[in-house]
Every structure is written in C-alpha cells, then in structure tokens.
C-alpha positions in Angstrom: -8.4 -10.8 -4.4 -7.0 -13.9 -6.2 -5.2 -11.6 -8.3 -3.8 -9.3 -5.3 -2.9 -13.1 -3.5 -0.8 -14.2 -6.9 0.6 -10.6 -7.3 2.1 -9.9 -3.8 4.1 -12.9 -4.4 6.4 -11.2 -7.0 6.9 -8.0 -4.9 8.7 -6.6 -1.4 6.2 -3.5 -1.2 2.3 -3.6 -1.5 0.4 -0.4 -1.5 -1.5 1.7 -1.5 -4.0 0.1 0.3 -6.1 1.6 3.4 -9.0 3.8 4.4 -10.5 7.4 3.3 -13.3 8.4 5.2 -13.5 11.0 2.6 -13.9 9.4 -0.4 -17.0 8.7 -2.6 -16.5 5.2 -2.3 -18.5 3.3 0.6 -16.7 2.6 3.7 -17.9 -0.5 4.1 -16.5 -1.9 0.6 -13.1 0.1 1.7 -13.5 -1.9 5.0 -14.3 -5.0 3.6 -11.4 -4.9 1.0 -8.8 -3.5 2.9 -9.3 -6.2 5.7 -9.1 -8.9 2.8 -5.8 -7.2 1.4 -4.0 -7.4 5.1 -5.4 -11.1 5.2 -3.4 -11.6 2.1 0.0 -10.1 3.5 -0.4 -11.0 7.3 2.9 -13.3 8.0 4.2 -12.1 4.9 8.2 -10.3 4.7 6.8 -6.9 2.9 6.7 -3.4 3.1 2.9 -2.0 3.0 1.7 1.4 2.4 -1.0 2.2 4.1 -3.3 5.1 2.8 -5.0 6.8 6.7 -6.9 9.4 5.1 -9.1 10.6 8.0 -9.0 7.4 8.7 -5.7 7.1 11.4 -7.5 5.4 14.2 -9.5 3.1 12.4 -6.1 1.5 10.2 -4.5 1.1 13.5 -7.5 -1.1 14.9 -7.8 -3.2 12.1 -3.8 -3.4 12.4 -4.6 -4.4 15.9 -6.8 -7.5 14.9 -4.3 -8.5 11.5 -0.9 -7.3 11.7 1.5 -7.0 9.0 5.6 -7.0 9.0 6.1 -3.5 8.0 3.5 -1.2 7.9 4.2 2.5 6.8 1.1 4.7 7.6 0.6 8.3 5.3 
C-alpha cells in the first residue's frame, strides 16, 4: 500500500480498483484492500475507476463510509 500511497501521487486517474463478487480471489482480501486503496485517495483531486462487478451496492456503501472526488463506477 506504500507503493499505491507514493504512486497516486504522480497521477490524475487511479484504477482499476473495486469489488467482484465473482472472482476467485477472497472477498475479504478484495474488501480489505479496496478499503485501504480509497483511504489512500479520500481528499485527494483524482479520477478513480471503480471495478462493481456484482458487486454495485457493496462499492457504493464503502463509498458511503470513505468518499472520493470523482468516482466513475463500471
């Protein structure tokens, strides 16, 4: 997450981060890492694309709790 913290510095769009209920990895590591990744960019002036696979209702809560600047869902 250092990395992702030094990185988003540089840029004006961060993605694709998010949630897939579909996919093989765990959704409590997606959880866990996308809520650390909207830490990172909360008060932040960028663009983030945010992956909702099957997953719509549960972005938009954790948006609810840590919003961003300029989320674009897909």
């Amino acid at each position: 997450m250092e990395r992702f913290r030094e990185l988003v510095q540089s840029t004006a769009i961060v993605g694709e981060i998010g949630l897939d209920t579909g996919s093989r990895v765990p959704f409590e590591l997606q959880l866990q890492t996308f809520r650390q990744a909207l830490e990172v960019v909360a008060g932040l002036p960028r663009l983030v694309s945010i992956h909702t696979y099957r997953a719509t209702g549960l972005v938009l809560e954790e948006l609810r709790r840590q919003p961003v600047a300029v989320p674009i869902l897909h």
